[in-house]
Each structure stands twice: as structure tokens, then as C-alpha cells.
N, C-alpha and C positions, 0 to 999 in steps of 0.2 A: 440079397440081404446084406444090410452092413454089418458087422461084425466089430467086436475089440479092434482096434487099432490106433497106431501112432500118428498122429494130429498131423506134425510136421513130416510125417516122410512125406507125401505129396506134393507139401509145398516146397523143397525141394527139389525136385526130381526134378534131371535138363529135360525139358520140352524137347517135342519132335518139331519139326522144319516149322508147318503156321504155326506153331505154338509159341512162338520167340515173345509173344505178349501174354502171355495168360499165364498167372499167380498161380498159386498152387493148393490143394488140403491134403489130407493125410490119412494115411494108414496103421496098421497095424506092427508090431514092436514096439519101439520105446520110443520116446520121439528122435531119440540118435537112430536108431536103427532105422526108422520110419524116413526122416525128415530127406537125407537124399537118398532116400536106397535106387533112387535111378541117377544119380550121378557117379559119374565115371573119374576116376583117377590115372594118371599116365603111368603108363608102365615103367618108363626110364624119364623121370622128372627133367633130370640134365641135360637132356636130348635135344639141341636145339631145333626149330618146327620151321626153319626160314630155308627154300631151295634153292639151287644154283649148280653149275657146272658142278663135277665133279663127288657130288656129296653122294654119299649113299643110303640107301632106305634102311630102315630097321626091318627085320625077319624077309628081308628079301632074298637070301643070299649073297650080301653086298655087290649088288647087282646097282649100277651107275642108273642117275636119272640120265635120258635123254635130253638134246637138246632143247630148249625152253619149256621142257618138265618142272611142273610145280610139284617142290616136297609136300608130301600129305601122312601126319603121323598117323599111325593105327587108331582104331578105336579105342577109348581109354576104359580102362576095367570098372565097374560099379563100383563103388566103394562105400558099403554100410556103415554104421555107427558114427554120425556125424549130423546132430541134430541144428535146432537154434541154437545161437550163442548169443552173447553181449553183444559182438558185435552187428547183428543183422540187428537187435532191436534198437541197438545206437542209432540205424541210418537216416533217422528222422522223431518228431517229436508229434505230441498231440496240444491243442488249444482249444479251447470251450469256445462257443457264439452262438447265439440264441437257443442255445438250449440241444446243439447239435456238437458232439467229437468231431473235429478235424485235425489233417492230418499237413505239417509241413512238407512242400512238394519235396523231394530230393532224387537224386542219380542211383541207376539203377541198372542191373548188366540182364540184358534177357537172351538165352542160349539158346540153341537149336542146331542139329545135327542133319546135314542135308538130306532131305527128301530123293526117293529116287527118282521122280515126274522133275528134278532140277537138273540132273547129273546132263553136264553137256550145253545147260543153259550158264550164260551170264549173269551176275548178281543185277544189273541193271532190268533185264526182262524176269528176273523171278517178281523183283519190287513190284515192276509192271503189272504183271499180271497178277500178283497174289497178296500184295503187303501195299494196297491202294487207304492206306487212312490217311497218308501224307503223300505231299508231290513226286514228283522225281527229283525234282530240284531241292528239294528237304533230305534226301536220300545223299542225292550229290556234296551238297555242304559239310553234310553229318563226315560222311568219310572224310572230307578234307582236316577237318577238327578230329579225326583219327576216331571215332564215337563205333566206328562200322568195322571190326576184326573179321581175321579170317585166319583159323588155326594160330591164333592170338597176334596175328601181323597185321598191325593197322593197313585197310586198302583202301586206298587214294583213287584208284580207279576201276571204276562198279563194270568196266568190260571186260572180268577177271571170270572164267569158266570154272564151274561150278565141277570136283569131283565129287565121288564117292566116298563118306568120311569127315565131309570139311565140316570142321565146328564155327558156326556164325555164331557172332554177340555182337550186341547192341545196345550203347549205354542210353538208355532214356532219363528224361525230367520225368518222373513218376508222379501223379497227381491220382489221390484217393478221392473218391467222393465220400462225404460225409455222412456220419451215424446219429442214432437217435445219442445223446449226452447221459444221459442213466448210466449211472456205474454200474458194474458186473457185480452182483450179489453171490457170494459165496453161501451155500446151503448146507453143504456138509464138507469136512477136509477129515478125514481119519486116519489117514497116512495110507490107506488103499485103495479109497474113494474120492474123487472130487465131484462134487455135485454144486453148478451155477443154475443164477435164473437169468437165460438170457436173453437181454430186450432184444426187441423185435428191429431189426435193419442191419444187423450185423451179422456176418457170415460164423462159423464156427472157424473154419481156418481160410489161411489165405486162395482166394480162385480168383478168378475175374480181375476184377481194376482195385479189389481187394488186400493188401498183404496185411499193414499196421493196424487197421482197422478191423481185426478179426478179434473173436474170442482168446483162440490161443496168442496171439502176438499180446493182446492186452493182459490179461495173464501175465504173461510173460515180463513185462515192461513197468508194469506198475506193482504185481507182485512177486515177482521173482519164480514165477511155477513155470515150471519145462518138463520133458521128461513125461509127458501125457499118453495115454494110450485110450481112443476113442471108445467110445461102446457105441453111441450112434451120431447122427447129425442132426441138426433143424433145417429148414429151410429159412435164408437169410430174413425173412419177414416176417419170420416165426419167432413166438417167444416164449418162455417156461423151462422147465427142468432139462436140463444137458447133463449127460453122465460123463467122467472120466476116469480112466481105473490109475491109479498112481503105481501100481505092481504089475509084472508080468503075469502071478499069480493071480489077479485080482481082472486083471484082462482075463485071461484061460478061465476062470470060473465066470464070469458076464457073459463072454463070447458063450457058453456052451447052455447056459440059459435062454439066451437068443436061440439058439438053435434048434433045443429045445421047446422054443415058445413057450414056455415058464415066465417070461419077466412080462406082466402086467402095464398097459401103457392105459393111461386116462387122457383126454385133451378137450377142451372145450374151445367151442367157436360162435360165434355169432354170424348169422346166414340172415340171406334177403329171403321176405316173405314170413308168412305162417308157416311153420312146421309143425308135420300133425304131432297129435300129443302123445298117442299109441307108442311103444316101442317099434321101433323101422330095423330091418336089417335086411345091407346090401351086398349080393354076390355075384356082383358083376364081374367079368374079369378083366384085369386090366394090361392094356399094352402101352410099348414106349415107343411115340411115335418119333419126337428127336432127343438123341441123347444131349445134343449142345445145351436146349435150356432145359430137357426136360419134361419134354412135352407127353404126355400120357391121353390115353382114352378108353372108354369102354370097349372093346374085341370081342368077341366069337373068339379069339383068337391068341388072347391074353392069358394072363396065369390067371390062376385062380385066387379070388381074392373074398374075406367076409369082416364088415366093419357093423357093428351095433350104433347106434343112434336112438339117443332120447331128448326129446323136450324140456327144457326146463325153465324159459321164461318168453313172453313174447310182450312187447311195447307197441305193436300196434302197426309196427312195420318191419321189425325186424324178430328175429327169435333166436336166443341159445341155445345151443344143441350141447349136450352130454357125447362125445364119441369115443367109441373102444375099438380100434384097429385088432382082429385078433389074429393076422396076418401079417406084410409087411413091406408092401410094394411103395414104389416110388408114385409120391402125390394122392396116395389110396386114402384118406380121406375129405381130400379136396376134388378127388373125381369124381367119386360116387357121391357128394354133396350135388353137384354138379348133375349127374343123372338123374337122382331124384328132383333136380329143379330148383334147389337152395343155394345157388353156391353161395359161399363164402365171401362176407364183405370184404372188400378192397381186394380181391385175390386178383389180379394184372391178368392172370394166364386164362382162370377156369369161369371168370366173370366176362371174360369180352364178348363185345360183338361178333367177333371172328367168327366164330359156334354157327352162325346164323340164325333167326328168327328166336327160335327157342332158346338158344343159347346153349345145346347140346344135353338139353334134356329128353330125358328116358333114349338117350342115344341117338336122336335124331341130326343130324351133320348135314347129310347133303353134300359132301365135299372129300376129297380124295386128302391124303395123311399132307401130301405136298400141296396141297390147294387151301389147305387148313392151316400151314404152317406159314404160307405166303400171305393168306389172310393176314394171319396176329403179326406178323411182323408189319404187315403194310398198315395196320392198324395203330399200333405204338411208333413208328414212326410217323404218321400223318397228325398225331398227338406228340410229336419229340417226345417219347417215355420209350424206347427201346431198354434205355436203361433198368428197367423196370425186368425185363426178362432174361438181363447179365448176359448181354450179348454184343458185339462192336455197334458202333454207333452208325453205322452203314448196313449192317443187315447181312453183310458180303457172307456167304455161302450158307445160309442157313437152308435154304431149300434143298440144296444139293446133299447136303448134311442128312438129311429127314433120308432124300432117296439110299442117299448109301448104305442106313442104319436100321432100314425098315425090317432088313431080315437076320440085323447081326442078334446073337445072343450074348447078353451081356446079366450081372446077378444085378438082383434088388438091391434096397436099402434097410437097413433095419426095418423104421417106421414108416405110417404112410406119412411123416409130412419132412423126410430128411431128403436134404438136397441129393439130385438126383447125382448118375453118376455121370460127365458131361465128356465130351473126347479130347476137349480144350484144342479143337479142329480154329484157330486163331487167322483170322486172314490181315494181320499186324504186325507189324518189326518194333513199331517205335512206341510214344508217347502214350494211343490211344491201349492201354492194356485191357484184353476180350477175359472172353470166358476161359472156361478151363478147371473147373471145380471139380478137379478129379481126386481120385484116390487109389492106392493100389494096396490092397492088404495081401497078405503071405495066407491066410486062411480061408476066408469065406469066399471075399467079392473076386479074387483070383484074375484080374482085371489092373492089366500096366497103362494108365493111361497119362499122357502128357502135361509136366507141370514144370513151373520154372523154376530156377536154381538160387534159392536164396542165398546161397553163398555167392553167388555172383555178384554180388553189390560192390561196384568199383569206389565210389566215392559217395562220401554222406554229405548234407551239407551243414553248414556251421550249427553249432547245436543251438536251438531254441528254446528256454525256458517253457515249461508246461501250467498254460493260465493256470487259475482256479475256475472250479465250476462254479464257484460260487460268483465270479465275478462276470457273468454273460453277458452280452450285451443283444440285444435284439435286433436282427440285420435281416434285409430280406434278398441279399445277394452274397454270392463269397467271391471273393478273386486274391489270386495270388497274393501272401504278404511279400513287401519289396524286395528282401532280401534272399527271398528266394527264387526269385526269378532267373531265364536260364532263355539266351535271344533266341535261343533256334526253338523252344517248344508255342507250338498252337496253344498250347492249350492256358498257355499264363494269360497269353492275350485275351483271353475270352472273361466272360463277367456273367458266373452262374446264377440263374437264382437257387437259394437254398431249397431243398426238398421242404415238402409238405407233410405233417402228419400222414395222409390218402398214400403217400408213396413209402412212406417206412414202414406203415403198418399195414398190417393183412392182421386179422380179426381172428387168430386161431392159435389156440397157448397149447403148451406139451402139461398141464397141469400134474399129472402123477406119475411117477413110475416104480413097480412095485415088484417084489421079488419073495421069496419063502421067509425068507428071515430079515426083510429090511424094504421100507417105503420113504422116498422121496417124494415131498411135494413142493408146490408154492400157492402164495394166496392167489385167492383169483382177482383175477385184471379189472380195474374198474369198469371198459366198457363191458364185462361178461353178467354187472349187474341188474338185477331188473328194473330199475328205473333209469339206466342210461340212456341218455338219448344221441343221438349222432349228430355233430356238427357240421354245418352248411360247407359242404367244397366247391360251391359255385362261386 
């Protein structure tokens, strides 16, 4: 279950080793408290961090390094209450094009504390083996342009053995993918409350390939609001009512409504097929088969989960559903849509072929949790749409992910449609930044899971005026504008097409959320009406 919590601590928090790419979301306290509550501060700031004859360790006893001993400073202490600032949202700007927010590429420091599977290895064979989005020779250059630290010493040369402790960074060209352009509607501000409606392709905070392009960064940037503490999340192609509590107190009374199951959720969807017209309710339980994207299904073996479903219009091919999670698991009403054999238009995950035949209704698979998960992935890759499931563009370890995670115990999320909780297990250093949409709150989800350090931002680039939306221009590609470009990233070179409606939207709104003394809504979405009809994506 998600719980109150501060937006930005997660995004934040130094990533563990593969996580040196993956952005961050938030937890619980304030967004200072939240934002890096897993970043660490050095104990003796002064201290210089560079080895050599003669020098001696801190807390060792002043005990001499040995001969061609690398100095390696201690761990650095957490150091709470240090949220977003100006300056993180300085690091880049936003510009309108066809109708989509984009974000100017800019520099970017992505952290990570050595892994114990490195101690002993080479920074050259960790790349090798584990941080394959870019060559060796992109590796090689990078250091030489000093881009590649180690215990904040530029290294020049990648046959540098890895101890125990050593903090890597790596300044990347950061390149966001782009959002639906709809402003963020503000629904309530009371000074305890913030309630947005938020379009569908944008994250609640920063994960994945994610930072500026979230709710909270946007927020932030255009109206000056920090200092958030979440109540729950959407999932990034979800859209409707998002809670934030502006007070600690205001947090502590949401969060214990949650807990409670008091706080009333509404949400409406449009599904493939007739949906019967009866009242349906489904208590299937559900498991989490990868926490990377997210991946859920019906179990024997699952928690225990019950969602209400009702009818409320059908065009002939498709129908809306009325749904009431009264529960609160991760994707728990795009799963059990899914079982019952409706899923959910444009849903990437619960709609594929992967499923097999049926497409994983009334539970039928056929296919072991890793056979499932190699599916969907070989499936959106054979489709280039990996993107689609916030995951590297390579795929690299998501099987392995599934095995490792099939037996861990991890908490839910508030609702069923809030982004799951992911281990931002990253098999990336540079450019391409993966998943990682985690969160760590102090109360419910009790769950430290790896995000990167938004204060790590070495270098912003030149500031760029923010178009108007009003003045769009209709493109059916993006590529880097000139002046941002940066010779060593792939990824300028390249010439995207722009996303498609199919890909930003998934067909399922958070419409209400309602409590004892106070309800939040938003109007419903034009396709949730009944005479809508769905436009041609061939």
C-alpha cells in the first residue's frame, strides 16, 4: 500500500550500483525530508578523497595506505531534509510541438555506490558486463572528457579496481521523452490539500527516463509548489485526480484513512468488448510477478484483492466500466479487467499478446512468471515500444529481475492503478536512463529502493526560453534542437518519431476520490463518452 509521502525523496535518493540511470519518485515526509533521504553527506567535508603514499585513512587508526593503495573515504552519512530547489528545476527548460511538452536535453550526474558482485572487478569489465547501452569506446572517451568519477576523481583509466564504498558518477546528456502538452489543472489548493488532474503520459514524479517531465518537477517549475507529500500515485498513462497533502498533518490524517480504507476511490475505463451490464465483482488475488515494470497477475498465491465493476456505456465495440478498487494492490484494476477478458484500451502490459491466446483471461497463461515476462518484453521490442513498459531500451535484465523478485515481499500501492513499486535494478551508466520508479516512505511501503540524486546535476545547459503552447507547431519527428547538442551522446544523433496518442494514453482515469468530510473529482474524459468513437491507429 502507498501511503502519504514526499514526492521528491525518491527522486533523490543515490541509486545502488545498475541504478546509475534511473530517476527517481518519492516518499513520505516533506519533499525536503523525502527528496534525498537516501543521499549521504561526508562526514569530514575537508577530507581530501585523492590516494597516495603516505596519506592516512579516516577512522582507521591512522593506519598508512599500503603501497599503490587506493584512498577510499567511508560511507557518507544519509542526510535528510534537502528537497528540490531552483536549482534542479533550472537544469533545463520545457518547449511545446505538436501538441506534446518537451524537455531540452541537458548534463546530468547519475550516482551509485559499488555493488558487492564489482568489488575486485575493473570499472572497464563492470561496463562490460553490466552497463552495455553504450560501447566500450563511449565508456573510454567519456572518462577521457573526465564525464566518468570515482570518489569524485576524474578516471582516465577504466583498469581502475573497483573497492568497497567507491561512489561512481557519471555526467550524462539527459534526453526526456515527451508528454501529452495539456497543462496540469489544479482542482483544489487549501493550504493542506493539493488536488491536480493529471493527463495521461506523465509520471507523478521523477523514475525512468523521467525527471522534468513529471508532475512534481512541473509543479514545481511553472508554479513554484515543492514541499508535497504524496497520498498515492497514478500510473504514468493514467489520468485524473492525484492527491497531495501540503502539511505533515494533513499527510498523517490521509495516510491513516488509507489505512483505514476510509478514503473512497472512483475510476472509469473504457475496455475492449461488451461488458456485461449486471454488477461484476472480482476477488481474484493478485501477485507481483516483476517489480521492474510492474508486472502483476492472477495467483493462488497473491494477496487478496476485491474491485466492483459496473457498465455504463457500450458503442458497439467498446464499453465503459464504472470501477471501485475496494482494496489496493498494484495494477488491481487493470488485472482483474484482464481476467475477466476486457482489458483495458491501450493498456501495453494487460492488453498484449504476450498472455497467449486468450490473452490471460479467467487466468489462463500457459507460461511460467519468466516465460511471461520474456514474452512481453520480446513482444514490444519486435514493435520498438519497450518504452512503453519504462524499461532500457535493450531489455538487459528483466528476466533475471522476475526470477529474483518472484519470492521477495515487497508492500502494495495505494490504488490499483498507482505505479508499481520498481527496484530501478538499471543495467545503464549513461545517456540511456531505465527505470527505477521507486519510493521509499518512513511508514507504510517500509521499502528503500534505488533512485538517483537530483542534486547531482553538474551542469545545466544554456537556458532556453519556454515556447508558448499556444504556438505549436505540428511535427511528426523530434530531434535534438542545435544548441543542445553534446558530441559524445547517441542519442542527439538519432531522429525520433513523436509518440502517438495509442502510446500516451491508456483508456483509465482516477475520476473520484472521496473521504468523510471532503470529495474530489474531475469531468469525465471525452473518450469515457458514450458516443465516442476510437480513432484509426493503423
Amino acid at each position: 500500500m502507498h501511503s502519504s509521502s514526499t514526492m521528491a525523496q525518491a527522486a533523490v535518493a543515490t541509486p545502488t550500483p545498475t541504478e546509475v540511470n534511473s530517476p527517481v519518485s518519492g516518499e513520505k515526509t516533506t519533499t525536503k525530508e523525502a527528496t534525498e533521504s537516501s543521499k549521504r553527506k561526508s562526514d569530514e567535508p575537508g577530507e581530501p578523497e585523492t590516494s597516495g603514499r603516505g596519506k592516512r585513512r579516516r577512522g582507521a587508526g591512522g593506519k598508512k595506505l599500503r603501497p599503490g593503495e587506493r584512498y577510499i573515504p567511508p560511507p557518507q552519512k544519509r542526510n535528510l531534509g534537502i528537497s528540490f530547489r531552483q536549482e534542479h528545476f533550472d537544469e533545463t527548460s520545457y518547449y511545446f510541438e505538436g501538441g506534446l511538452r518537451k524537455v531540452y536535453p541537458y548534463y546530468f550526474d547519475f550516482k551509485t555506490y559499488c555493488k558487492g558482485r564489482w568489488i575486485g572487478k575493473s570499472l572497464l569489465e563492470v561496463f562490460k558486463s553490466e552497463f552495455r547501452a553504450e560501447s566500450i569506446e563511449y565508456y573510454q572517451r567519456a572518462a577521457k572528457e573526465g564525464r566518468i568519477r570515482l570518489n569524485e576523481t576524474p578516471v582516465e583509466d577504466l583498469s581502475v579496481v573497483l573497492r568497497n564504498n567507491d561512489l561512481m558518477k557519471n555526467t550524462v546528456h539527459r534526453h526526456e521523452p515527451p508528454v501529452v502538452g495539456r497543462p496540469l489543472e489544479v482542482l483544489v489548493d487549501d493550504g493542506e490539500v493539493l488536488v491536480v488532474d493529471k493527463p495521461a503520459s506523465i509520471p507523478v514524479h521523477p523514475c525512468g527516463r523521467f525527471r522534468h517531465n513529471t508532475v512534481i518537477f512541473i509543479l514545481g517549475k511553472e508554479r513554484g509548489i515543492s514541499e508535497l507529500h504524496t497520498v498515492h500515485r497514478l500510473d504514468r498513462l493514467t489520468s485524473g485526480v492525484l492527491l497531495f497533502a501540503r502539511t505533515l498533518e494533513a499527510s498523517k490524517k490521509l495516510d491513516q484513512l488509507v489505512r483505514d480504507r476510509q478514503l473512497e476511490k472512483e475510476y472509469v475505463c473504457r475496455v475492449e468488448g461488451e461488458f456485461p451490464e449486471s454488477e461484476l465483482i472480482c476477488e481474484e488475488p493478485i501477485l507481483v510477478v516483476s517489480f521492474k515494470i510492474g508486472l502483476c497477475r492472477v495467483d493462488p498465491k497473491g494477496k487478496e484483492c476485491r474491485t466492483v465493476f459496473q457498465r455504463l456505456s457500450f458503442n458497439g465495440k467498446t464499453s465503459v466500466v464504472r470501477c471501485l478498487p475496494l482494496t489496493g494492490r498494484t495494477h488491481q484494476i487493470r488485472v482483474h479487467l484482464q481476467y475477466l477478458g476486457f482489458p483495458i484500451l491501450n493498456d501495453p502490459i494487460y492488453g498484449s499478446s504476450a498472455w497467449g491466446p486468450h490473452r490471460g483471461k479467467g487466468g489462463l497463461v500457459g507460461k511460467s512468471n519468466e516465460d511471461l515476462l520474456q514474452a512481453l518484453v520480446e513482444e514490444h521490442r519486435s514493435q520498438e515500444s519497450l518504452h512503453l513498459l519504462d524499461i532500457p531500451d535493450d531489455g538487459i535484465g528483466i528476466e533475471q529481475e522476475a526470477e529474483k523478485n518472484k519470492t521477495s515481499e515487497k508492500e502494495d500501492t495505494l490504488d490499483g492503478t498507482s505505479e508499481p513499486n520498481k527496484s530501478g535494478e538499471s543495467h545503464q551508466i549513461d545517456t540511456q536512463v531505465t527505470t527505477g520508479c521507486s519510493s521509499s516512505s518512513e511508514t507504510v511501503d517500509k521499502v528503500s529502493q534505488g533512485c538517483t540524486d537530483s542534486n547531482g546535476s553538474k551542469t545545466s545547459l544554456e537556458s532556453q526560453p519556454t515556447k508558448s503552447n499556444g504556438n505549436q507547431t505540428e511535427a511528426a519527428t523530434h530531434k535534438t534542437p542545435p544548441k543542445t547538442r553534446d558530441h559524445l551522446c547517441s542519442e542527439c544523433k538519432l531522429v525520433r518519431p513523436d509518440p502517438t496518442e495509442k502510446e500516451l494514453i491508456m483508456y483509465l482515469h482516477a475520476l473520484r476520490y472521496k473521504g468523510a468530510d471532503f470529495e474530489y473529482s474531475t469531468r469525465l474524459p471525452d473518450w469515457a463518452k458514450e458516443d465516442w468513437v476510437e480513432a484509426d491507429w493503423s
